[in-house]
C-alpha positions as CSV (number, residue, x, y, z in Angstrom):
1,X,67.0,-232.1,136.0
2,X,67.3,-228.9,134.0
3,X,67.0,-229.8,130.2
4,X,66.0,-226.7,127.9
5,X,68.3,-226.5,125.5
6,X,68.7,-224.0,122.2
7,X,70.7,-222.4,119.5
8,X,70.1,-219.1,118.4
9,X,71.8,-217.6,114.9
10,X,71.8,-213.9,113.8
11,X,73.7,-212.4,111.1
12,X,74.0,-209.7,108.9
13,X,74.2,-209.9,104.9
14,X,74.7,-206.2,104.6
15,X,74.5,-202.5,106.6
16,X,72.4,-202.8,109.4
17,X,69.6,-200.2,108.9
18,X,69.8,-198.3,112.3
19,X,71.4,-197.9,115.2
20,X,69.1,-199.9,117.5
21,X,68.2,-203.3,115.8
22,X,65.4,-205.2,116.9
23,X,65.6,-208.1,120.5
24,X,64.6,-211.3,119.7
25,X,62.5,-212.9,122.1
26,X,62.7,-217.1,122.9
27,X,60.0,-219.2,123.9
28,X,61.3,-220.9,126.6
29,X,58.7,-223.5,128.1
30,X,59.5,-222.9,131.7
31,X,59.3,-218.9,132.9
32,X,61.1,-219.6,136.0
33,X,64.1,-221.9,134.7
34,X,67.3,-220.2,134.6
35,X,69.1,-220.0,131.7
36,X,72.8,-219.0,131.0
37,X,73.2,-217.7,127.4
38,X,76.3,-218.4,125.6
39,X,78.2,-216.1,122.6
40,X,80.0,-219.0,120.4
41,X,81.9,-217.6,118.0
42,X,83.4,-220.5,116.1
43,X,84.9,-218.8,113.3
44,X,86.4,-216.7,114.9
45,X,84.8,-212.7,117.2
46,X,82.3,-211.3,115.8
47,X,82.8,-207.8,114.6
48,X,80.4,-205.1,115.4
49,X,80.2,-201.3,115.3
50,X,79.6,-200.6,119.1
51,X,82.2,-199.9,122.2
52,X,80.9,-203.7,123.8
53,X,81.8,-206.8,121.9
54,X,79.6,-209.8,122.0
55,X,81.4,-211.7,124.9
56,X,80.3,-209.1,127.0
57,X,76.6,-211.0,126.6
58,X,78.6,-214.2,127.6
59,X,77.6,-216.0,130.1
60,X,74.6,-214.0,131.8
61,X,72.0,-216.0,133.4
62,X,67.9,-215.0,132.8
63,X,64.7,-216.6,133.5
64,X,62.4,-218.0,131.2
65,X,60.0,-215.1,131.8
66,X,62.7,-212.5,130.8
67,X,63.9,-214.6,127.3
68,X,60.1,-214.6,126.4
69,X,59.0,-210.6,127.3
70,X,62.1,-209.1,127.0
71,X,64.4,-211.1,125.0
72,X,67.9,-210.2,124.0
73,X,69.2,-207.4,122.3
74,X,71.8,-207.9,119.7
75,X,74.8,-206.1,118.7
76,X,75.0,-204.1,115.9
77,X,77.5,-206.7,113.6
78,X,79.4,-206.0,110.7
79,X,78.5,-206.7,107.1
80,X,78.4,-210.6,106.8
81,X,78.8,-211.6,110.5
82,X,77.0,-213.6,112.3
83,X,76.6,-214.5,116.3
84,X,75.1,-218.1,117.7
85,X,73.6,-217.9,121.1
86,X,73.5,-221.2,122.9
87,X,71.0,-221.6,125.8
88,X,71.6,-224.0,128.8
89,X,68.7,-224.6,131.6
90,X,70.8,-224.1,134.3
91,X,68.0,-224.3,136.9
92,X,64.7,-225.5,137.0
93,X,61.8,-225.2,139.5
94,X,60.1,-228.3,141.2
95,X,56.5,-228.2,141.3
């Protein structure tokens, strides 16, 4: 029964200070569980400075092993905006 679960906050208090900003990577306990990451935007979308907006992350499914050596790569967001990632275990291996 697949049962990793977590939130993820990132936000921005003023001008992001390049063009590229840094992934995040998530310790996920199980490198071949798949996970579907979620953009929730409760107040309202996010505003960023790029062509993609954040629902295009919406929804993709990764492994464990890609969450903890690759991570995700966030958006370049607007002064005082912030993005919550939710991550659902959508599949987990048997041993």
């Amino acid at each position: 029964m697949p049962s990793f679960e977590a939130q993820v906050g990132i936000g921005w208090l003023s001008t992001a200070g390049g063009s590229n900003p840094a992934k995040f990577l998530i310790s996920e306990p199980d490198a071949d569980a798949l996970n579907r990451v979620r953009v929730a935007q409760p107040t309202g979308e996010a505003g960023t400075i790029q062509a993609q907006s954040a629902p295009g992350l919406d929804g993709i499914i990764v492994s464990g092993a890609t969450l903890a050596q690759v991570g995700l790569h966030p958006l370049i967001l607007l002064p005082e905006t912030a993005l919550l990632f939710e991550l659902h275990c959508v599949f987990e291996l048997d041993d």
